[in-house]
Backbone bond lengths (Angstrom), bond angles and torsions (degrees), N, CA, C in turn:
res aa  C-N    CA-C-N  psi(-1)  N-CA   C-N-CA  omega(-1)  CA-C   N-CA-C  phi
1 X - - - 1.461 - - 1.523 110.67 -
2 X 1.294 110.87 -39.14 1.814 111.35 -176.59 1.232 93.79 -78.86
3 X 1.689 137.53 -24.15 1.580 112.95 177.64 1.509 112.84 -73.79
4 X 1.507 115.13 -23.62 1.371 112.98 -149.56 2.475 82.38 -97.82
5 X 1.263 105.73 -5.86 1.365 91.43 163.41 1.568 118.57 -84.07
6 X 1.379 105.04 -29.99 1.437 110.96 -169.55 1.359 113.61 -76.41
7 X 0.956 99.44 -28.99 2.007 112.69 173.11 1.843 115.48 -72.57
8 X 1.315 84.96 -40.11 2.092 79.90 173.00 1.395 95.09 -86.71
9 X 1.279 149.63 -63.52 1.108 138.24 175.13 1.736 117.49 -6.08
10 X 1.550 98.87 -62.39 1.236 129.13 -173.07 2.199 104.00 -61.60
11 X 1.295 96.29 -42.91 2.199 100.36 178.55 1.606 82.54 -66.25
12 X 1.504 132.74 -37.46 1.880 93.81 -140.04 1.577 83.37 -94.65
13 X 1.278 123.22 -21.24 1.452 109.19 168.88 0.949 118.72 -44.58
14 X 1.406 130.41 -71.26 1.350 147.56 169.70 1.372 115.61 -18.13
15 X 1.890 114.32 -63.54 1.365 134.97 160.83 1.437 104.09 -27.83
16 X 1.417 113.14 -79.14 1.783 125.93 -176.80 1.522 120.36 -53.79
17 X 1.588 111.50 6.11 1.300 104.35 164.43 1.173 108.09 -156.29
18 X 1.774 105.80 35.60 1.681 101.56 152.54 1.617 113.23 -84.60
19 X 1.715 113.34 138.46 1.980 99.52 168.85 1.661 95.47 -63.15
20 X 1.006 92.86 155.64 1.483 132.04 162.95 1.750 112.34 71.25
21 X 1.291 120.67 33.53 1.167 137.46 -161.25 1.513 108.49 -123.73
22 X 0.972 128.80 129.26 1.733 131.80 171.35 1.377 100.07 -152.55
23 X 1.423 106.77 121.68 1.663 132.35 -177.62 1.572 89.42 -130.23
24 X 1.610 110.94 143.39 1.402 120.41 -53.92 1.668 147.31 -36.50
25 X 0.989 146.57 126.66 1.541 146.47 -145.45 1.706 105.43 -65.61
26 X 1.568 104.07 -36.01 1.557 105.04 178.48 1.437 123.92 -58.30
27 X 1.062 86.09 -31.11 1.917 85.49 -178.25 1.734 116.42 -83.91
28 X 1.110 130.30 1.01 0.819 156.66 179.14 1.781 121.10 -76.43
29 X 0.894 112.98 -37.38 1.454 119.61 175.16 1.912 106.32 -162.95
30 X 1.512 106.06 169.94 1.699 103.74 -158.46 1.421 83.22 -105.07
31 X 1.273 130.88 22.19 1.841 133.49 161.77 1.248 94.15 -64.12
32 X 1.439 113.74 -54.16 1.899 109.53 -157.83 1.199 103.24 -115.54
33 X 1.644 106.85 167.93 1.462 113.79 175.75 1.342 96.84 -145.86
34 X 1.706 126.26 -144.65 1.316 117.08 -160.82 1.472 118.81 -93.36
35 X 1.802 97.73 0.86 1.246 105.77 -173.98 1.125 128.11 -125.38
36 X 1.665 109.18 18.48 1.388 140.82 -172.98 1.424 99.89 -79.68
37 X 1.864 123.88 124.66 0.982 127.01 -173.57 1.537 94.20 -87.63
38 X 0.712 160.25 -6.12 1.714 169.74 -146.68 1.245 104.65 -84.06
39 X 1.597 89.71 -72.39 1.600 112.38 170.54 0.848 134.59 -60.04
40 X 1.691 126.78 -33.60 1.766 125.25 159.70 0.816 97.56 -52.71
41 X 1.460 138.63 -55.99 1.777 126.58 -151.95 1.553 107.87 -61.47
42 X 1.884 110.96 -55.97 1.716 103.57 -177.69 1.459 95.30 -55.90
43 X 1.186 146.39 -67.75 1.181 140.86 -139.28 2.047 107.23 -55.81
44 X 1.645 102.12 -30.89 1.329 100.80 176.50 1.562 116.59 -66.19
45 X 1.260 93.39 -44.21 1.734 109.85 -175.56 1.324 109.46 -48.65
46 X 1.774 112.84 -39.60 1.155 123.67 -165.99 1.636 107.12 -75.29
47 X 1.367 114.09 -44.04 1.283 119.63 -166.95 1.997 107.87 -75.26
48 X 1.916 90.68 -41.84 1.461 85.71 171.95 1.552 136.57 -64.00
49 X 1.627 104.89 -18.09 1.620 119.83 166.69 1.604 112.24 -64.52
50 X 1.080 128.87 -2.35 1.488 119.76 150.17 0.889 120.79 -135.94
51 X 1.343 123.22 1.25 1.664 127.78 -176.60 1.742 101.86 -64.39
52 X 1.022 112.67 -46.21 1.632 112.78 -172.09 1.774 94.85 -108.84
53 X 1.218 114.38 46.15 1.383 112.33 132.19 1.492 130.88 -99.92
54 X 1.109 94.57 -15.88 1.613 127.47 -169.03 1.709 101.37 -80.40
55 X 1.505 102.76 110.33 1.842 120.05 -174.55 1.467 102.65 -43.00
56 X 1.196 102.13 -1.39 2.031 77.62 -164.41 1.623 91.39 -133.45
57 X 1.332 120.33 15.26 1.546 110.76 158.71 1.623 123.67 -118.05
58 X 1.246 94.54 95.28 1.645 88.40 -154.19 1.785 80.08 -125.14
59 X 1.446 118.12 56.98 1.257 126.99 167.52 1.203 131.63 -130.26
60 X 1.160 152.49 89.40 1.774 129.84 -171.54 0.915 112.17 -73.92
61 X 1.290 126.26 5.66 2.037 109.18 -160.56 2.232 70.08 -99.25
62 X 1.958 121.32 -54.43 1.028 96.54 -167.35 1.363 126.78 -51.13
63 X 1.652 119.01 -18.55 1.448 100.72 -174.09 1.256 103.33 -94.28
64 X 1.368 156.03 -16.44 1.176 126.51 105.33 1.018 129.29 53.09
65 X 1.482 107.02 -108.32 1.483 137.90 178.85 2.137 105.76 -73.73
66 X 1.231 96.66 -39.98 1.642 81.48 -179.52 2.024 123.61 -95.86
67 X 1.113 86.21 7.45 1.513 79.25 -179.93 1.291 114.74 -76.25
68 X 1.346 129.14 146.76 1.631 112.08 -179.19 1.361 117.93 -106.02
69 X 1.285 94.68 131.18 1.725 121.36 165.86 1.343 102.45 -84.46
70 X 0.761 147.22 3.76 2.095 121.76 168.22 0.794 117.44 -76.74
71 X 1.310 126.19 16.42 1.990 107.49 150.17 1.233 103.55 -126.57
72 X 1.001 123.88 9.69 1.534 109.50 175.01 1.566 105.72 -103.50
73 X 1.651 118.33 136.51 1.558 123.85 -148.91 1.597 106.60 -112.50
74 X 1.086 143.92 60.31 1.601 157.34 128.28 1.476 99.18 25.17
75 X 1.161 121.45 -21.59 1.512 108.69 -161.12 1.583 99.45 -81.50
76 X 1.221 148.98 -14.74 1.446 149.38 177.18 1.274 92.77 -94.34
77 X 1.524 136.26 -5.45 1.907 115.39 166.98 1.226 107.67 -117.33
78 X 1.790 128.33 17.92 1.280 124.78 158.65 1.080 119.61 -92.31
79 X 1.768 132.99 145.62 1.388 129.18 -164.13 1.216 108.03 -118.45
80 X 2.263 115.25 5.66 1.239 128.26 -161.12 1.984 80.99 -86.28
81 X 1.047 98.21 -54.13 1.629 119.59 -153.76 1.700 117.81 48.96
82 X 0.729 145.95 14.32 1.171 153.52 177.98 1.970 123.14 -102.66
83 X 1.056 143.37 -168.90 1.625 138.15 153.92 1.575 110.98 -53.67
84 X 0.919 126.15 129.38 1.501 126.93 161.69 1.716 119.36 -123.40
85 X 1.393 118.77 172.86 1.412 114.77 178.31 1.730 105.72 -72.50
86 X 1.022 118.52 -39.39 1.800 125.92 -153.77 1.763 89.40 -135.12
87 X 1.263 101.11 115.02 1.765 128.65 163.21 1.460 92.13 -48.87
88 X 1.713 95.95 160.89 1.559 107.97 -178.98 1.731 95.91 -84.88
89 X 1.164 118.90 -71.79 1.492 123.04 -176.07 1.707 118.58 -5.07
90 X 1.386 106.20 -55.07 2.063 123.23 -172.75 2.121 90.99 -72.92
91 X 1.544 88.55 -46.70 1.671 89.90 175.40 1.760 115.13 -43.55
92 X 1.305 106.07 -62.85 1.153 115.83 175.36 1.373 120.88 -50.60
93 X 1.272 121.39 -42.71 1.347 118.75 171.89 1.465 116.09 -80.88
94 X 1.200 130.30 2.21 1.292 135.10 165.64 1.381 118.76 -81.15
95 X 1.534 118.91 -48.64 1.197 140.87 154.52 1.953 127.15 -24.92
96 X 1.701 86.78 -44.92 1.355 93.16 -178.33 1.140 101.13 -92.48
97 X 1.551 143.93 -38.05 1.193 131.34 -177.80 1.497 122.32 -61.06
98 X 1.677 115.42 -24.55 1.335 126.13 158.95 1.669 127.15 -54.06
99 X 1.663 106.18 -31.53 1.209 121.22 167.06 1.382 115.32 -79.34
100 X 1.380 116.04 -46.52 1.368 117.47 -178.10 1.903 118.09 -52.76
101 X 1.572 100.68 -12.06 1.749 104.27 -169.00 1.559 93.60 -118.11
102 X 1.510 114.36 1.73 1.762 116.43 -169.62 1.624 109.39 34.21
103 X 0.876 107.13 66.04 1.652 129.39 163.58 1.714 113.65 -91.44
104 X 0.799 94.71 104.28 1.694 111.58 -170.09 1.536 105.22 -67.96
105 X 1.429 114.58 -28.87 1.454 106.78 176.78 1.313 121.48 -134.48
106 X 1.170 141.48 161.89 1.713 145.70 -156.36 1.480 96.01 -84.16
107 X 1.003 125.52 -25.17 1.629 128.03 -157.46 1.948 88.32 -84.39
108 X 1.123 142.29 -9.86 1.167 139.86 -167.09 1.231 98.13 -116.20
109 X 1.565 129.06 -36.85 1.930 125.93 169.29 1.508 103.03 -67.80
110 X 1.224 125.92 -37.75 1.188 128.41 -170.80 1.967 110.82 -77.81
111 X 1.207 112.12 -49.64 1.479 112.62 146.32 1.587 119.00 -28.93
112 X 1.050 125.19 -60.60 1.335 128.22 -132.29 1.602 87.05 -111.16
113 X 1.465 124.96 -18.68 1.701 113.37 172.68 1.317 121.79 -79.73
114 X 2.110 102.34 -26.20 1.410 101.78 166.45 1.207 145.12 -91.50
115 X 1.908 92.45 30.98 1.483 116.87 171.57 1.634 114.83 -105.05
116 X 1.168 91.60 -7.49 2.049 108.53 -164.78 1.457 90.16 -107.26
117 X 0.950 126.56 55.21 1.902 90.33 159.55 0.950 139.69 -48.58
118 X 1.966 119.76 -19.81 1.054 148.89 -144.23 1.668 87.29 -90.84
119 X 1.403 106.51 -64.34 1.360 112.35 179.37 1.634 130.45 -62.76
120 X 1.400 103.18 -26.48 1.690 116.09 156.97 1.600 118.15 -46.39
121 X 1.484 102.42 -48.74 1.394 100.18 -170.43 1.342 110.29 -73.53
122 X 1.692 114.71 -46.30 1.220 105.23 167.65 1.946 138.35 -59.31
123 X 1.169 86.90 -3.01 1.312 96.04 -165.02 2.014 85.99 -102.99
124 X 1.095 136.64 2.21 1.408 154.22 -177.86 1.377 94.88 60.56
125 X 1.236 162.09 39.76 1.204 143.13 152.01 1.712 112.26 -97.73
126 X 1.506 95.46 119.48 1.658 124.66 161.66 1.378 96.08 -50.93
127 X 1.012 150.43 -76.28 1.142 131.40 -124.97 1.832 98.10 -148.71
128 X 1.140 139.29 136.25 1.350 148.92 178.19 1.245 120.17 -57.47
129 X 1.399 146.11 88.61 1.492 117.57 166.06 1.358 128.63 -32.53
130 X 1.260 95.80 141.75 1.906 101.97 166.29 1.689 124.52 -63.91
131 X 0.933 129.07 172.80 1.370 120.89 166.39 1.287 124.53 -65.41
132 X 1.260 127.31 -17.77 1.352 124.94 -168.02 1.765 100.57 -116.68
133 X 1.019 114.23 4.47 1.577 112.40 171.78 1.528 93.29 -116.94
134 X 1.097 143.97 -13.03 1.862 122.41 153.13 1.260 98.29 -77.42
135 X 1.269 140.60 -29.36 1.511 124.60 171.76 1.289 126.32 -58.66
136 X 1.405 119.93 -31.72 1.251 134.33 177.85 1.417 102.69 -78.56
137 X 0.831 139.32 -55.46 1.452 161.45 -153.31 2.153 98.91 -75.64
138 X 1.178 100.02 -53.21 1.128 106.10 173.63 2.105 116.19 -65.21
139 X 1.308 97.73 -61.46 1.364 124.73 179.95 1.819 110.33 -56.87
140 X 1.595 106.05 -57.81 1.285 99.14 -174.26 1.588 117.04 -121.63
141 X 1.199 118.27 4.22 1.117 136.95 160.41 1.374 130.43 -60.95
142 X 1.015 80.90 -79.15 2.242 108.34 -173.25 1.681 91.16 -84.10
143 X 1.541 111.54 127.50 1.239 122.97 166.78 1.021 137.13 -54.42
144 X 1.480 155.04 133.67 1.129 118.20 -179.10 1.551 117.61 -52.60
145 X 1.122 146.93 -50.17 1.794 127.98 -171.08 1.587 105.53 -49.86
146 X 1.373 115.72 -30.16 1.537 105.53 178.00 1.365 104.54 -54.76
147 X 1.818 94.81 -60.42 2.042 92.46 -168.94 1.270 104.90 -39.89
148 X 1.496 125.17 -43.90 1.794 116.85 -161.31 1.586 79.87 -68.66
149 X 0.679 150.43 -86.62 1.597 135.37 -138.48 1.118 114.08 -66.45
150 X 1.593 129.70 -29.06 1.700 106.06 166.95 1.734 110.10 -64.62
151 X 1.497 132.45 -9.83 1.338 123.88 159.97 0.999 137.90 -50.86
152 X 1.418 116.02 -43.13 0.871 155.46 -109.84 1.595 95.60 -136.87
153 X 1.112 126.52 -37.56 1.629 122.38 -179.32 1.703 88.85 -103.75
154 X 1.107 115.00 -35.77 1.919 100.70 171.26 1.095 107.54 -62.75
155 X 1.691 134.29 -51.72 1.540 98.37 172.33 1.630 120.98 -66.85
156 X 0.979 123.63 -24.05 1.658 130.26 175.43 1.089 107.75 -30.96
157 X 1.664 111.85 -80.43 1.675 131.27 168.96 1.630 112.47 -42.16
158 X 1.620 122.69 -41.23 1.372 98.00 177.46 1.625 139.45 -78.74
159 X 1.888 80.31 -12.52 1.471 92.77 -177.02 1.776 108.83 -91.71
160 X 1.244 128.15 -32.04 1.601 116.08 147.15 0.905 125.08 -50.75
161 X 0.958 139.18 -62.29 1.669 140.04 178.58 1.800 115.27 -40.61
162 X 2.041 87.45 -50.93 2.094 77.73 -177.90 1.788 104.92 -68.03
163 X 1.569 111.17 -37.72 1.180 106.60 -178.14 2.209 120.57 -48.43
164 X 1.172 73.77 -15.69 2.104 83.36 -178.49 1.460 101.11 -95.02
165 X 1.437 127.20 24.89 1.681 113.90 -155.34 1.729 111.99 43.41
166 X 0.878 136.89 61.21 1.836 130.56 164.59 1.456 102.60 -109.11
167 X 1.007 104.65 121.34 1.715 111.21 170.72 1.553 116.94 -51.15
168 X 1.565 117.27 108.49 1.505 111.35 170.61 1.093 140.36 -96.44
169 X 0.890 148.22 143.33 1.727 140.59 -167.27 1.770 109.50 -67.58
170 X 1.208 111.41 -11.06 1.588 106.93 177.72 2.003 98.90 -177.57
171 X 1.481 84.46 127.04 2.131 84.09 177.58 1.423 98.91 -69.78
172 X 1.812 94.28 132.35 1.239 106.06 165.43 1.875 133.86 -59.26
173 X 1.282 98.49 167.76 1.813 82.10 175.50 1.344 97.73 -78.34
174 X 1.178 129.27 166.37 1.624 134.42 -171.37 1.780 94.90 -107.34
175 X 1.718 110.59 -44.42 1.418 98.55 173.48 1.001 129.82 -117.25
176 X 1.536 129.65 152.56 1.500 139.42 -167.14 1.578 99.12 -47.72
177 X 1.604 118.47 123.79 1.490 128.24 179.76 2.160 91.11 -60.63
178 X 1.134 120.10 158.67 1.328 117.42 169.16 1.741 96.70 -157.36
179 X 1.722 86.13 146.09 1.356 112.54 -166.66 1.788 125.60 -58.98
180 X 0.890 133.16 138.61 1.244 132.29 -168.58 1.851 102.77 -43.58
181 X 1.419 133.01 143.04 1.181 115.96 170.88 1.598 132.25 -70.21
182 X 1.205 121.06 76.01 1.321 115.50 -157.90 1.725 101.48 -114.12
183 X 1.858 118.76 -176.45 1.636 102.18 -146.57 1.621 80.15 -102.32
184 X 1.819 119.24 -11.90 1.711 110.75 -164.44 1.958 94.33 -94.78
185 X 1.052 105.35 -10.30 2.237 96.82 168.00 1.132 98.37 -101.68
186 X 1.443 150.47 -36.28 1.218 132.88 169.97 1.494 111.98 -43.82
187 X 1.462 119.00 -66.35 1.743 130.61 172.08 1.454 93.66 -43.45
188 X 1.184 144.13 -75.19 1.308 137.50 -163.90 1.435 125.07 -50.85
189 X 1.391 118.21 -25.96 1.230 147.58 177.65 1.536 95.63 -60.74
190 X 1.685 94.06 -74.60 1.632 95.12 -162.21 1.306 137.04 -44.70
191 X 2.088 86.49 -38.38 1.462 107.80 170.88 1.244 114.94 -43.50
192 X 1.300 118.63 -54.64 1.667 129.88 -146.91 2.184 94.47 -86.16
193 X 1.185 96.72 -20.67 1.753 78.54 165.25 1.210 98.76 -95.67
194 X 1.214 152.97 -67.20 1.650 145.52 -163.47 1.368 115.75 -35.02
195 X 1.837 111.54 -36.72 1.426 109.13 163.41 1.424 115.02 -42.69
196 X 1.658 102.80 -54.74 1.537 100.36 -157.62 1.189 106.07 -85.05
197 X 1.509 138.38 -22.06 1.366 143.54 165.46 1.246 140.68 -1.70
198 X 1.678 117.02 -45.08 1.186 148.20 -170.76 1.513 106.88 -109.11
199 X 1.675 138.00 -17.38 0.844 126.11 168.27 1.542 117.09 -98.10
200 X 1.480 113.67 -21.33 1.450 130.25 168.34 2.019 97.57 -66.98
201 X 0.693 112.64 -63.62 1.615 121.42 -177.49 2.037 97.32 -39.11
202 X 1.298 98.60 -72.39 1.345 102.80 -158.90 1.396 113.34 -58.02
203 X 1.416 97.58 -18.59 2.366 100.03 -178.37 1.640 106.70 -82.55
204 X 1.936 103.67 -37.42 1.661 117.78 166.70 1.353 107.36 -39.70
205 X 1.639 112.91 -47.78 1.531 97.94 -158.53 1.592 110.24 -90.62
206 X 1.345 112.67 1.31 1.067 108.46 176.54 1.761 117.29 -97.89
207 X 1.429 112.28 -31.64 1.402 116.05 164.35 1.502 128.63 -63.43
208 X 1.569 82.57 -50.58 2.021 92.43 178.36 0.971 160.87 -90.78
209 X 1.924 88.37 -28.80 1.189 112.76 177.75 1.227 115.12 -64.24
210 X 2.072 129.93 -51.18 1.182 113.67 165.99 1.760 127.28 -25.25
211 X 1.112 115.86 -41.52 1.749 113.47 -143.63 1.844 73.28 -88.37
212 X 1.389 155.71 2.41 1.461 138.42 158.39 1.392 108.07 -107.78
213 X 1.429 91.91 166.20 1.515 114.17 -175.53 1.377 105.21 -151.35
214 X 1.280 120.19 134.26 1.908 125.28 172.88 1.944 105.98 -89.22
215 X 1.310 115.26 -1.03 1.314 130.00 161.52 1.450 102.94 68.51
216 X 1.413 135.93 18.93 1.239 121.35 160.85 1.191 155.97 -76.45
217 X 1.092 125.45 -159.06 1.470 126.15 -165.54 1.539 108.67 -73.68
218 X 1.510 124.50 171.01 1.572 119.35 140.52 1.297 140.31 -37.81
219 X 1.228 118.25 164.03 1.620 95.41 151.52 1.897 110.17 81.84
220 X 1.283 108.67 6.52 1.726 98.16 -168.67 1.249 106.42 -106.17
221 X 1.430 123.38 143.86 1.338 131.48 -129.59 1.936 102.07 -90.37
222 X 1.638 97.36 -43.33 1.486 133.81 -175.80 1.864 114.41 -83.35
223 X 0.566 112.27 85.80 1.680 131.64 170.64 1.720 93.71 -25.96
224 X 1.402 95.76 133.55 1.612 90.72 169.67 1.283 126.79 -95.69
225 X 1.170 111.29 14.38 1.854 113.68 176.41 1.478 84.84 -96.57
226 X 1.202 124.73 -17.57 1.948 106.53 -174.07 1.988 108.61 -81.89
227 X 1.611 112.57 -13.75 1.327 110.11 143.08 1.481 132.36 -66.81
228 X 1.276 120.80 -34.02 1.365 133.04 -176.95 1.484 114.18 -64.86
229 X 2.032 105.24 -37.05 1.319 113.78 -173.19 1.794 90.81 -58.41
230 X 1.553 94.31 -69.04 1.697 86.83 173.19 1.421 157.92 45.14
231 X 1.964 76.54 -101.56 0.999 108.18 164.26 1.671 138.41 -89.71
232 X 1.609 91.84 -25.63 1.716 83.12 151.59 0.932 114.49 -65.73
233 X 1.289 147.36 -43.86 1.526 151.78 -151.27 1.536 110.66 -53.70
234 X 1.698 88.74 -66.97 1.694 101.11 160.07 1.538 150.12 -47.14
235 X 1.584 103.34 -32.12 1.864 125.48 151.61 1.503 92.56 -47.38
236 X 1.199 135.54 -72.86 1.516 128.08 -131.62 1.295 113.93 -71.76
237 X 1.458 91.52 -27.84 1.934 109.78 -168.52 1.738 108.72 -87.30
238 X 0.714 133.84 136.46 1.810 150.94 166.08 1.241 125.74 -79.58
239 X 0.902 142.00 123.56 2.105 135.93 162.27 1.583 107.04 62.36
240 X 2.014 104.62 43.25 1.569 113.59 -177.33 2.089 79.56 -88.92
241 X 1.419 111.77 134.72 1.152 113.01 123.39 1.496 160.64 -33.66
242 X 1.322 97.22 153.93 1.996 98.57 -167.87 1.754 91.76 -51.78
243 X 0.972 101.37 -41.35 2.315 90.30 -175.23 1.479 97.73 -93.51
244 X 1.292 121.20 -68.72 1.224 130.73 -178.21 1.573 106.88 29.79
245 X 1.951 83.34 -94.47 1.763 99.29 -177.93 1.240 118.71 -50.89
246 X 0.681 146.58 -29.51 1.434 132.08 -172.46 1.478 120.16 -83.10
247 X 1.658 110.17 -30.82 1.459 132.48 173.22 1.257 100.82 -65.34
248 X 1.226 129.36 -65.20 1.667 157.05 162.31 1.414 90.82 -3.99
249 X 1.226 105.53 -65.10 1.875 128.06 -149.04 1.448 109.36 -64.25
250 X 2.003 100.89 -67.23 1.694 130.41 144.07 1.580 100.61 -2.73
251 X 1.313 103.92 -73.58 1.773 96.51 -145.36 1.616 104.09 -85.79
252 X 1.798 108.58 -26.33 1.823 107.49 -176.80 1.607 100.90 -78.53
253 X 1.433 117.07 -51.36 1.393 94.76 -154.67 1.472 106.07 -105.66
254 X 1.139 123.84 41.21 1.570 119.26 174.73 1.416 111.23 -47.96
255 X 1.522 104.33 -159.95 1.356 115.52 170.35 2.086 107.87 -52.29
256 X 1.679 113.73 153.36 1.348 104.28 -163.40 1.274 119.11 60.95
257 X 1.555 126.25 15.05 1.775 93.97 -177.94 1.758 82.81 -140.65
258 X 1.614 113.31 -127.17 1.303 123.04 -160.04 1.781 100.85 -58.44
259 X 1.094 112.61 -75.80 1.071 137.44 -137.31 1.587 100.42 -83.13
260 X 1.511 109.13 102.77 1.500 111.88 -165.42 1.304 109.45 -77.14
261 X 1.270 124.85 -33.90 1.226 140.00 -171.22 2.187 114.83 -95.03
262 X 1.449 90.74 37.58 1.541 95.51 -170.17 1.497 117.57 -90.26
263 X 1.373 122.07 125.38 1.389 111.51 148.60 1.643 130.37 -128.30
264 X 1.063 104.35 178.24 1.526 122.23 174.68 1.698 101.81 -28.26
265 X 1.405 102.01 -59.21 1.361 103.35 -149.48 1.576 95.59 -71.74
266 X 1.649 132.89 -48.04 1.308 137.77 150.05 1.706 110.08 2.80
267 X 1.671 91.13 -66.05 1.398 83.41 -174.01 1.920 126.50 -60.96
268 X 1.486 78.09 -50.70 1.453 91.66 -175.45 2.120 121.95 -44.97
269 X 1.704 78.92 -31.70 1.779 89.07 177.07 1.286 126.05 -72.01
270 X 1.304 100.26 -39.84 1.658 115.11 173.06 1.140 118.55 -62.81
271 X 1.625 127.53 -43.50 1.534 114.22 173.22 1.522 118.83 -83.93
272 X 1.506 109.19 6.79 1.407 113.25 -166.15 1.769 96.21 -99.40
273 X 1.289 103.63 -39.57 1.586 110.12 167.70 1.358 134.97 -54.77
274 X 1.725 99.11 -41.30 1.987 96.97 167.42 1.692 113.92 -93.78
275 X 1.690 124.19 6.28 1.017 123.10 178.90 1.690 104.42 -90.49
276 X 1.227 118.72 -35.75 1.139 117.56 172.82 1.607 137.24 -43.32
């Protein structure tokens, strides 16, 4: 136990004095907070990119069990909200270890914990769920964005770990599974970036936009962060057309929307520029 403290001790050091590194991810930008699934995930990636460099972690189920969740707040991805027998946090780490062995059914995690006591304790659960309360728990509990993210950090963890030589219980997929091409996940898609669109835009223009310049003259009518909006606009979006984007842009972020620095004439230039 004092080696396996001295060794994580030893990753978040490491972490705390890589450049360009900030563990935890929330504090880091006003995108995330403590309950931003975004941010658990980099923050795992981050921690798992040296965690299993380290000679003496040559385990996934321990990091698993030792990475810490106490600041990250579960209570916006529970649908119980109320007292329950078993905290979400041990849930969560149960979840992933089920992924980490791709066990298709609870009746095989639940097998295989009442062979570990070792791993029970570490994992803090007194007492084992049954099969039909991780089903619930999984099914009507945990939201779906949770479920995507306990996937989602099991392949994380398996694919650092094999990349360090660590023996894994199953090779990860190497690429992101993606959804059948259909016209109701495309719409759902779009939705779910346009939400975030305007808050990604507005932190862009405050970090980045300063450090550019289009180097022109006096006298110009069009603000140059209302190109920049633009062009973030355009990063976020996928399979926009030769007009598309710009129409796209036109009708979401007019006056009231993205683009603080918008005018008339903006518009008029931009569709006059890719029609040409």
């Amino acid at each position: 136990m004092v080696l396996m403290h001295n060794s994580r001790r030893a990753v978040f050091r490491d972490i705390a004095q890589a450049p360009y590194t900030e563990w935890p991810a929330y504090d880091s930008t006003p995108l995330y907070n403590r309950s931003s699934l975004d941010a658990l995930q980099e923050d795992i990636r981050t921690v798992g990119q040296q965690w299993f460099k380290h000679d003496h972690h040559g385990s996934v189920e321990d990091f698993v069990c030792q990475y810490p969740l106490a600041y990250f707040r579960f209570d916006a991805h529970d649908r119980y909200g109320g007292s329950t027998r078993y905290k979400m946090e041990p849930l969560f780490r149960v979840f992933v270890l089920k992924e980490l062995h791709g066990w298709e059914h609870e009746t095989a995690l639940v097998d295989y914990l009442n062979h570990r006591s070792d791993l029970c304790e570490q994992l803090a659960l007194e007492t084992i769920p049954d099969q039909s309360t991780l089903w619930r728990s999984w099914h009507e509990r945990f939201t779906a964005d949770l479920r995507e993210t306990v996937e989602t950090t099991a392949r994380t963890i398996l694919i650092k770990a094999q990349n360090a030589g660590v023996a894994v219980p199953r090779d990860p997929e190497r690429k992101l599974r993606h959804h059948d091409d259909g016209r109701e996940d495309s719409d759902t898609d779009d939705q779910l970036v346009l939400k975030q669109t305007e808050g990604i835009t507005d932190h862009v223009s405050h970090v980045v936009f300063p450090a550019f310049s289009l180097d022109r003259g006096e006298g110009c009518e069009i603000h140059e962060n209302a190109y920049w909006s633009f062009q973030t606009y355009l990063g976020l979006r996928v399979e926009l057309g030769h007009l598309e984007g710009p129409l796209q842009f036109c009708a979401r972020c007019g006056p009231g929307g993205l683009a603080t620095y918008w005018t008339r004439d903006l518009e008029e230039h931009l569709v006059q520029e890719v029609t040409e």
